[in-house]
C-alpha positions in Angstrom: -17.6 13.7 36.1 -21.1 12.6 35.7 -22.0 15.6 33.5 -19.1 14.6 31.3 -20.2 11.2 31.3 -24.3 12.5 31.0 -23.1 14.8 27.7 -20.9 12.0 26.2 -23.6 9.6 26.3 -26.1 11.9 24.7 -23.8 12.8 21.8 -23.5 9.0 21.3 -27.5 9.0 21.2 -27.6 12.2 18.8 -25.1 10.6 16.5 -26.7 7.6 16.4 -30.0 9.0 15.8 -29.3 11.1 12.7 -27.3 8.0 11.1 -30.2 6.5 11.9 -32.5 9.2 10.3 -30.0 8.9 7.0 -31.4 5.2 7.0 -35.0 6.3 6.7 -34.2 7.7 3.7 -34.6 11.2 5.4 -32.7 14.7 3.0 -29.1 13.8 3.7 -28.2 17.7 3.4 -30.6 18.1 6.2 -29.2 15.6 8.7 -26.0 17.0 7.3 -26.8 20.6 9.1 -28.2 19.1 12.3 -24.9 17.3 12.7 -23.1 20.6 12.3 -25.2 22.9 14.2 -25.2 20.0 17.2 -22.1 18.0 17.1 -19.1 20.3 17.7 -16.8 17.7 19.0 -16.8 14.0 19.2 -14.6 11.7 20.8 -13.3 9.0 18.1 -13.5 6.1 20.4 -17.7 7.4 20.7 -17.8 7.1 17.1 -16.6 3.7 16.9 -19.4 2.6 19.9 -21.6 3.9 17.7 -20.8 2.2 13.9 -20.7 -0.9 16.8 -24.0 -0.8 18.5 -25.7 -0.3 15.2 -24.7 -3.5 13.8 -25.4 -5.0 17.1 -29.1 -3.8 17.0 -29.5 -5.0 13.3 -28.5 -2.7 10.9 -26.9 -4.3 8.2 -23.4 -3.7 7.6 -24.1 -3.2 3.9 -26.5 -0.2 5.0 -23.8 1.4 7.4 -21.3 0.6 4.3 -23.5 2.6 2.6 -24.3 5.9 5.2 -20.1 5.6 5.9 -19.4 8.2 3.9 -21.9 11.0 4.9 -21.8 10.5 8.4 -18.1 10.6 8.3 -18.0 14.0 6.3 -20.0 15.8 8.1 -17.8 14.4 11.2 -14.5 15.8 9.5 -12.4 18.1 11.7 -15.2 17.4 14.3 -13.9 14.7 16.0 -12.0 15.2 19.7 -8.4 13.7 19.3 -7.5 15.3 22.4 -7.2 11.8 24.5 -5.1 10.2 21.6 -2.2 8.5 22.8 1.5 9.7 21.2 2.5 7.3 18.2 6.1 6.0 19.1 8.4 6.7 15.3 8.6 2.9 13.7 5.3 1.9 15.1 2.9 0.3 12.8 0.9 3.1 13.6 3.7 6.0 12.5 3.9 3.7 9.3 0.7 3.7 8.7 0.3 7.4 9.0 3.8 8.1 7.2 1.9 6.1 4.2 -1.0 8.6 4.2 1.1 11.4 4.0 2.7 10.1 1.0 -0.8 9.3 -1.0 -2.2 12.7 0.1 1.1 13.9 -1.8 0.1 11.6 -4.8 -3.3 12.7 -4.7 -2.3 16.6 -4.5 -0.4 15.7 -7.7 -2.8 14.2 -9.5 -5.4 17.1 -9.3 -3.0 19.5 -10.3 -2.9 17.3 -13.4 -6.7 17.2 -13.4 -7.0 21.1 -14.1 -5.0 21.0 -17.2 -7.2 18.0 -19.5 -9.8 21.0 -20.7 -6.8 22.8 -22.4 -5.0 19.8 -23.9 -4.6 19.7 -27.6 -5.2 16.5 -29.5 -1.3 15.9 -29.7 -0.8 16.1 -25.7 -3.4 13.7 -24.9 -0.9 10.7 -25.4 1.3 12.0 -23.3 -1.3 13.4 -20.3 -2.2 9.9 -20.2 0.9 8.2 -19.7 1.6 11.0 -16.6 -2.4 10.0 -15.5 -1.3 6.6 -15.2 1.9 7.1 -13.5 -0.4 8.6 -10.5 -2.9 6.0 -10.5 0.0 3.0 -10.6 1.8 5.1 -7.7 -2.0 5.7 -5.8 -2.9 1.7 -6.2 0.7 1.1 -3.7 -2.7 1.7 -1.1 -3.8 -1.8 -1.5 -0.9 -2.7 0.5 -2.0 -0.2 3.0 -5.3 -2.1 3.1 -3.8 -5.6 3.4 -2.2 -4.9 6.0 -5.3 -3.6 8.3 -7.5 -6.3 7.1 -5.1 -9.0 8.1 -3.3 -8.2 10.4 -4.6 -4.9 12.1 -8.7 -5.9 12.1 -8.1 -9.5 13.2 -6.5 -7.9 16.6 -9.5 -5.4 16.9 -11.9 -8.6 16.4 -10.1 -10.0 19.4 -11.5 -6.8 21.4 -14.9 -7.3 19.9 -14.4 -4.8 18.3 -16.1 -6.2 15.0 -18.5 -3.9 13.2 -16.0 -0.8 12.1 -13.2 -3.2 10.6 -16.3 -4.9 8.4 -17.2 -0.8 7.3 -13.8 0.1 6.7 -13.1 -3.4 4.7 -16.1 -2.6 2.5 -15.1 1.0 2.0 -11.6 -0.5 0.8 -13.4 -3.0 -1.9 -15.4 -0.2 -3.4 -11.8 1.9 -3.5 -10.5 -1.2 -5.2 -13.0 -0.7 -7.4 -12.7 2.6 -8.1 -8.6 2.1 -9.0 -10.0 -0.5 -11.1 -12.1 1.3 -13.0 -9.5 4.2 -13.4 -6.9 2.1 -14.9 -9.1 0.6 -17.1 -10.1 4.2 -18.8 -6.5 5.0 -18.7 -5.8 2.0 -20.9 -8.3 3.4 -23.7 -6.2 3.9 -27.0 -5.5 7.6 -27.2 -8.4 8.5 -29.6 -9.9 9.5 -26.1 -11.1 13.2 -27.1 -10.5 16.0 -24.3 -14.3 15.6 -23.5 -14.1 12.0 -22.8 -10.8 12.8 -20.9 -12.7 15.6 -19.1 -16.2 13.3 -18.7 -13.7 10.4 -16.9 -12.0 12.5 -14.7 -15.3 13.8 -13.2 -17.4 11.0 -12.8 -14.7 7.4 -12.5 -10.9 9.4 -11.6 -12.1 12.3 -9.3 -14.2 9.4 -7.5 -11.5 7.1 -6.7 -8.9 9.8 -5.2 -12.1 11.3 -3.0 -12.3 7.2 -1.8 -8.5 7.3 -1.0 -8.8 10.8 0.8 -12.2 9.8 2.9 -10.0 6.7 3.8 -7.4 8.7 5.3 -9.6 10.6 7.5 -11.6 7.6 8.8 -7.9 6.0 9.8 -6.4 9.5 11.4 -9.2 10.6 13.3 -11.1 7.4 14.0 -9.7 3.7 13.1 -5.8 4.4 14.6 -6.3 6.3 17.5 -8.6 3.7 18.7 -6.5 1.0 18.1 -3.5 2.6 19.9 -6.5 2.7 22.8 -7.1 -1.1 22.1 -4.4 -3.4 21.3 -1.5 -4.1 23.7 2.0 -3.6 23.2 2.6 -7.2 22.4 -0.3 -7.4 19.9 1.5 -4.0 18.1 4.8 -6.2 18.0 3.1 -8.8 15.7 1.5 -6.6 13.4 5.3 -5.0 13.3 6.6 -8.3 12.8 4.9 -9.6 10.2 4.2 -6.2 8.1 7.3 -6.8 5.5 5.7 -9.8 4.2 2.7 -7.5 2.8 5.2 -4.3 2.2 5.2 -0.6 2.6 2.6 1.9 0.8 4.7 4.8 -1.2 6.8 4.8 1.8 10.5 2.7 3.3 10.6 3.3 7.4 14.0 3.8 8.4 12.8 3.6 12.6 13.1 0.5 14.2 10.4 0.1 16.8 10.8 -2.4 19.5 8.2 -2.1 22.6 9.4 -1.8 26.0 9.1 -4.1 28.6 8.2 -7.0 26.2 10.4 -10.4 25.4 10.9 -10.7 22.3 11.1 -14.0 21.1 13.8 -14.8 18.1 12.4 -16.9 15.0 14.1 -20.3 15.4 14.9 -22.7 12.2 15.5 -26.0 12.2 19.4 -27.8 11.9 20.7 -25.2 14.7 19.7 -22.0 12.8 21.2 -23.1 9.8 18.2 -22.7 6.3 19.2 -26.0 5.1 19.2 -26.4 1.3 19.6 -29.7 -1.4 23.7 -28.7 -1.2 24.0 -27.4 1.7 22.9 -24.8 4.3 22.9 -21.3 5.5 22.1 -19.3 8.5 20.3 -16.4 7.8 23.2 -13.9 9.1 25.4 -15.6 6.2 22.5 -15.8 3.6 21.8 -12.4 3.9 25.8 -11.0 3.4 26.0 -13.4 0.9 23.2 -11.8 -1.3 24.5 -8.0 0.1 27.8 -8.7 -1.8 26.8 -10.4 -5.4 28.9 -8.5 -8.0 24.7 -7.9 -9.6 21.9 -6.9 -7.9 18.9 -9.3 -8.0 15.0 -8.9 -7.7 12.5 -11.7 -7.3 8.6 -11.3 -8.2 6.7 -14.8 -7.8 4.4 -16.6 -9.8 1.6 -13.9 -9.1 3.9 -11.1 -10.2 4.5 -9.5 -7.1 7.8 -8.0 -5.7 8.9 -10.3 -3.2 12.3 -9.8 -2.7 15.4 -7.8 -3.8 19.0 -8.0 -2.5 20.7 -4.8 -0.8 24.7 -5.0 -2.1 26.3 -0.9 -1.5 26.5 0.1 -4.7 23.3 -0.9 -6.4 22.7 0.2 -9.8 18.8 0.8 -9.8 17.3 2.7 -6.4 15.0 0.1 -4.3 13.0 0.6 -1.2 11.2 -1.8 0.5 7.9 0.3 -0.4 8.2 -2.0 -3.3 7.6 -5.2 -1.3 4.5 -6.6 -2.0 3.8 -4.4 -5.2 3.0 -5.8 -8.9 5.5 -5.6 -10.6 3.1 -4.3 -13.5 3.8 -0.9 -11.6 6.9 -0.9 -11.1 8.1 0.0 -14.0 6.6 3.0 -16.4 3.2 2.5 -18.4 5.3 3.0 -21.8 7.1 -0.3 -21.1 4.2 -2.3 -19.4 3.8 -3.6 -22.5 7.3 -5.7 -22.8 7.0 -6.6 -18.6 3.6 -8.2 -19.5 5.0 -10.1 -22.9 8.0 -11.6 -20.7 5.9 -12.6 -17.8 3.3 -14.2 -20.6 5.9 -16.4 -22.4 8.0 -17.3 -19.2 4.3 -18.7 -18.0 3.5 -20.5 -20.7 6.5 -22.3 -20.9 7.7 -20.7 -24.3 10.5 -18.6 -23.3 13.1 -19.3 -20.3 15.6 -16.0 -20.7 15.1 -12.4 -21.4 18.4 -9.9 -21.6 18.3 -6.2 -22.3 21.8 -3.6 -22.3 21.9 -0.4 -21.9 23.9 2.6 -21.3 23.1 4.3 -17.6 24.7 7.2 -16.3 28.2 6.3 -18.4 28.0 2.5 -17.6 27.5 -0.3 -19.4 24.8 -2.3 -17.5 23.2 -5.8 -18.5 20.0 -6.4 -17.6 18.5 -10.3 -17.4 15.1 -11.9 -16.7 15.3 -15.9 -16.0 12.6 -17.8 -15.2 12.2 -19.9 -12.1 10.6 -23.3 -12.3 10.8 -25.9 -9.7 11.6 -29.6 -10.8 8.2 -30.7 -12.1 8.4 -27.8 -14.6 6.1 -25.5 -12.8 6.6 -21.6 -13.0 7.7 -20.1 -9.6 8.0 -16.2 -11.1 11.4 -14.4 -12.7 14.2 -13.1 -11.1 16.0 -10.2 -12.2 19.6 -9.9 -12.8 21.0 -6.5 -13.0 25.2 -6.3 -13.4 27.6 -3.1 -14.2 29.7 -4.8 -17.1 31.6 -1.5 -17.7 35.0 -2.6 -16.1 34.9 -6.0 -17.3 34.8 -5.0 -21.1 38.1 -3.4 -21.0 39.4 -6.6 -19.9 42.3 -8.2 -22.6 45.3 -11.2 -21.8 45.0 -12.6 -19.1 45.2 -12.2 -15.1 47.2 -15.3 -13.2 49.0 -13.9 -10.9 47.4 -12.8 -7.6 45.8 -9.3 -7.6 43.5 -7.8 -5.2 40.7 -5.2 -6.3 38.8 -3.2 -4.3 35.5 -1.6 -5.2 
């Protein structure tokens, strides 16, 4: 045991010391080899001690930030996951992971596209953009991903004192931010963009920003979530699964429920008996909820900030929705072509110049209406839109009149 304990220490040391050596300003390909050649296996929960103890002894975050990536590439596919605990399905963790597997698809697909911009002729480069920008609205889903450790997953480590990794990883998700940022800005460029341009800004600002995504994906499976499995207690997990909806889901709807064992689980309590209590009336949230599962229209609420906060779940909805959406923009929610018209409704139902926006179409044989309203609470002030979606097929055959009793079924 004490040779175990002997070599595990002196890994942490080695580790340590080469990051270290990377901060001197020493040839990273260098350090890069003596990692190799000398560190065949790691523990993850070592590799945390050691982002730790560095801050403790005064390196800067910002210079760990900045040594984050080499340090973990060279770790890649080196780390010892061997004492990882088993990730029960619905767990925040299995979400989490779920998630990744869903952008590493995304990504996949997105460098397929990459390999065919040197071949484009001048007349595809419209349309190669608009598929570019499908990827990158479906990649940025991740900052959900990244809400959802930095308030409520880091918080829990901090707790542990476990405080210098969540500070790395938060930087590392600003400079992905970034990164997205900067993508979907050249993907808004008129398309004059020549295939060189298209070419240059895949290598040097798209390229860039999936490689973020991807190194974030390691440092979560083989460092941040194993840990945290190690770290934070059942009841602790049961928050973070309690409160995730209210940030959303990342590419991905769970469909396990997780419920810990051995824990009470306390029921949220509302004031007049249980009962949401509105200006003409009240509800409890049993009867809200059926109420809005069988509107004859399916609705969908985005707020003031234009993000999805809400949609209702009625069997035969006309438009697909998973809760993946939750949380999202609604910006990219809908395809780039028609950004355009989202962004014009949501400016004049700000400004106070427009109040209804309706749109009909015909959708697999049906008739449906589509309308926008504008919220606004008594003083006038803009609370976001809600969505209106109804299958008017049926009722435009209707003629006379119907007074005696019938009964439909649907």
């Amino acid at each position: 045991m004490s040779e175990l304990i002997n070599n595990s220490e002196k890994k942490r040391e080695l580790l340590k010391h080469l990051i270290l050596q990377l901060h001197k300003g020493e040839a990273p390909d260098i350090v890069r080899k003596r990692l190799e050649e000398l560190l065949r296996s790691i523990p993850y929960d070592d590799v945390v001690q050691v982002e730790q103890e560095l801050i403790n002894e005064g390196l800067p975050t910002e210079e760990v930030l900045k040594l984050c990536d080499i340090h973990t590439a060279v770790l890649d596919g080196h780390i010892d996951q061997s004492a990882a605990r088993p990730v029960p399905a619905g767990h925040p963790v299995d979400t989490f992971k779920k998630e990744n597997q869903e952008l590493a698809k995304v990504i996949a697909q997105t460098r397929e596209s990459f390999i065919k911009a040197p071949n484009l002729k001048e007349e595809e480069i419209k349309s190669y953009l608009i598929e570019l920008k499908g990827c990158f609205n479906a990649l940025s889903d991740v900052d959900k991903h990244y809400l959802r450790k930095e308030y409520l997953l880091f918080p829990f480590l901090e707790k542990h004192d476990i405080t210098g990794p969540p500070k790395v990883m938060w930087g590392k998700h600003d400079e992905t931010r970034a990164l997205l940022k900067a993508a979907h800005e050249i993907l808004s460029i008129p398309e004059s963009l020549s295939v060189g341009d298209l070419c240059t800004a895949i290598a040097y600002t798209l390229e860039p920003a999936l490689s973020a995504i991807e190194g974030m994906i390691m440092k979560e499976e083989e460092i941040l979530l194993p840990m945290s499995m190690d770290t934070l207690t059942d009841e602790e997990w049961y928050q973070v699964y309690q409160q995730t909806t209210e940030f959303g889901f990342c590419l991905y709807d769970p469909t396990d429920k997780w419920t810990p064992e051995n824990i009470e689980i306390s029921k949220v309590t509302y004031s007049g008996n249980g009962s949401m209590q509105l200006p003409t009336g009240s509800f409890s949230v049993e009867e809200l909820t059926a109420l809005f599962n069988i509107l004859p229209m399916d609705l969908t609420f985005v707020d003031k900030d234009d993000k999805v906060k809400f949609f209702s779940l009625g069997p035969h909805r006309i438009f697909d929705r998973n809760r993946a959406i939750i949380g999202r923009s609604v910006q990219l929610c809908h395809p780039p072509h028609s950004v355009h018209i989202v962004e014009q409704i949501l400016s004049d139902f700000k400004s106070g110049k427009e109040t209804n926006a309706a749109f009909w179409i015909n959708f697999k044989g049906r008739f449906i209406y589509i309308e926008y309203i504008a919220m606004r609470n008594e003083e006038g002030e803009y609370l976001g839109v809600i969505e209106c979606t109804q299958d008017l097929t049926e009722y435009r055959k209707l003629e006379g009149e119907q007074r005696l009793l019938s009964y439909t079924s649907k």
